[in-house]
N, C-alpha and C positions, 0 to 999 in steps of 0.2 A: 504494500500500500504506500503509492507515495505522498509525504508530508506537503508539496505542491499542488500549488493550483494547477487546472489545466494553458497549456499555451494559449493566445489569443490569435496569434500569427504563425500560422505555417511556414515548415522549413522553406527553403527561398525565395520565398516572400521577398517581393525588393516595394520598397516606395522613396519618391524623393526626398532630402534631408533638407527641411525649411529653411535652411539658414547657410551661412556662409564657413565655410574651415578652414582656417589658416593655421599651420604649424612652422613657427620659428624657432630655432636655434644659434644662439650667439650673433643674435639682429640678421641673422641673414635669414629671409621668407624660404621654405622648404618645400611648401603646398600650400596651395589655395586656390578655393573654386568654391562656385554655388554651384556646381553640377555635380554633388555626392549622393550615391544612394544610401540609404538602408538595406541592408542584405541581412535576411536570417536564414545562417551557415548551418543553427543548429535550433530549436526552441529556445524561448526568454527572452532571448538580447539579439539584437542585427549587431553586424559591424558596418563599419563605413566604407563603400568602395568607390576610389576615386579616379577619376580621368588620369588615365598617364600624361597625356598634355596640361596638366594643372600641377605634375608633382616635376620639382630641380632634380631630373633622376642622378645626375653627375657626384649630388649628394649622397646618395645611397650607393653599399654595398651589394651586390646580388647576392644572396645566400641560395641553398639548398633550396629545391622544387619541392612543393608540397602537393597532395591530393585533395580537394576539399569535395564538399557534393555538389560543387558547381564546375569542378575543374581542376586545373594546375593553377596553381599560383606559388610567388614568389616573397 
């Protein structure tokens, strides 16, 4: 029996993120866009997924491929 309620939103569920995201790091802007979804990867919580044309990829490391239920990602 689980101690949770049930989800409200379906796993990949996407809807648009109302607002704007900006992540900076030592004054330098990393990302930013009004164009983020909500994606839910799993029940409870979406995460945010963002236009590659909105993120300074040059900033970012590429690490290991992952599986998700939507795909590969990085």
């Amino acid at each position: 029996m689980s101690m949770f309620p049930p989800s409200l939103t379906a796993v990949n569920h996407t809807a648009p993120v109302p607002r704007r995201i900006r992540g900076i790091k030592d004054g330098a802007t990393l990302v930013d866009t009004k164009r983020a979804l909500y994606v839910w990867e799993w029940p409870h919580y979406p995460q945010y997924y963002v236009p590659r044309a909105d993120v300074k990829m040059e900033a970012f490391v590429e690490g290991d491929a992952i599986t998700t239920p939507q795909g590969e990602a990085r």
